[in-house]
C-alpha positions in Angstrom: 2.9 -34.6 -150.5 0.6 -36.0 -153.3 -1.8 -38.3 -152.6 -2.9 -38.5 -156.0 -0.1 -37.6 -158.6 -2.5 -37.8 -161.8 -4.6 -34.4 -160.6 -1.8 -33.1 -158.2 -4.4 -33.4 -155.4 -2.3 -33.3 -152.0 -2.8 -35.0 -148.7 -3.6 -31.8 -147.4 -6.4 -31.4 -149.9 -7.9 -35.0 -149.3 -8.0 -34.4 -145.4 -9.7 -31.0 -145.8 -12.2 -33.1 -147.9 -12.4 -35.4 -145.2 -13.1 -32.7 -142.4 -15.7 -31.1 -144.6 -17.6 -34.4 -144.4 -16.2 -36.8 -146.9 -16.5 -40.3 -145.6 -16.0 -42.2 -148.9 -13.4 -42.5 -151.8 -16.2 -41.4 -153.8 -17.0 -38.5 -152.1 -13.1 -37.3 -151.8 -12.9 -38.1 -155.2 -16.2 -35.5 -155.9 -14.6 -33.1 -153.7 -10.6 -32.7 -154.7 -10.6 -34.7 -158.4 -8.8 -37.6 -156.5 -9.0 -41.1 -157.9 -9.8 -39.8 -161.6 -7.9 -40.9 -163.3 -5.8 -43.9 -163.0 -6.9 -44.9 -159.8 -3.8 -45.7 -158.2 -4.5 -43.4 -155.0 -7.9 -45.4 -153.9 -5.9 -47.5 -151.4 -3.7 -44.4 -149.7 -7.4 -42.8 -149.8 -9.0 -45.3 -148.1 -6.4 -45.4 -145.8 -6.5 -41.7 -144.5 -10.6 -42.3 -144.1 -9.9 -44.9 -142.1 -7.1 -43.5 -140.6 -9.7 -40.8 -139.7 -12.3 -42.8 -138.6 -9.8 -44.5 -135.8 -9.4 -41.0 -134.6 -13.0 -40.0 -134.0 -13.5 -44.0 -132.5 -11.0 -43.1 -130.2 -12.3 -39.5 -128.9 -15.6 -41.1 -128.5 -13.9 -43.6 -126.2 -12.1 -41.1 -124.4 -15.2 -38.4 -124.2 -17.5 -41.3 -122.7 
């Protein structure tokens, strides 16, 4: 699936960006071309960082 459609970036691409130490729109954007152009992707960005940052919350919880 696309998570941005204007440079055919995929979600796949955007969490790879994200496990090779993205932590902001800006920095997936810098990394995959994501958010670019018209923009319309910053929210489902956004959301998969956060959605990533709930997952490493929670295996800090569960490793402590």
């Amino acid at each position: 699936m696309y998570a941005c459609i204007c440079r055919a970036v995929t979600s796949d691409e955007v969490s790879t960006a994200i496990d090779n130490g993205a932590t902001t729109v800006r920095a997936v954007s810098k990394a995959t071309g994501a958010c670019s152009g018209c923009g319309t992707c910053r929210e489902r960005i956004k959301d998969m960082l956060g959605e990533r940052d709930r997952q490493c919350h929670l295996q800090r919880l569960h490793a402590a």
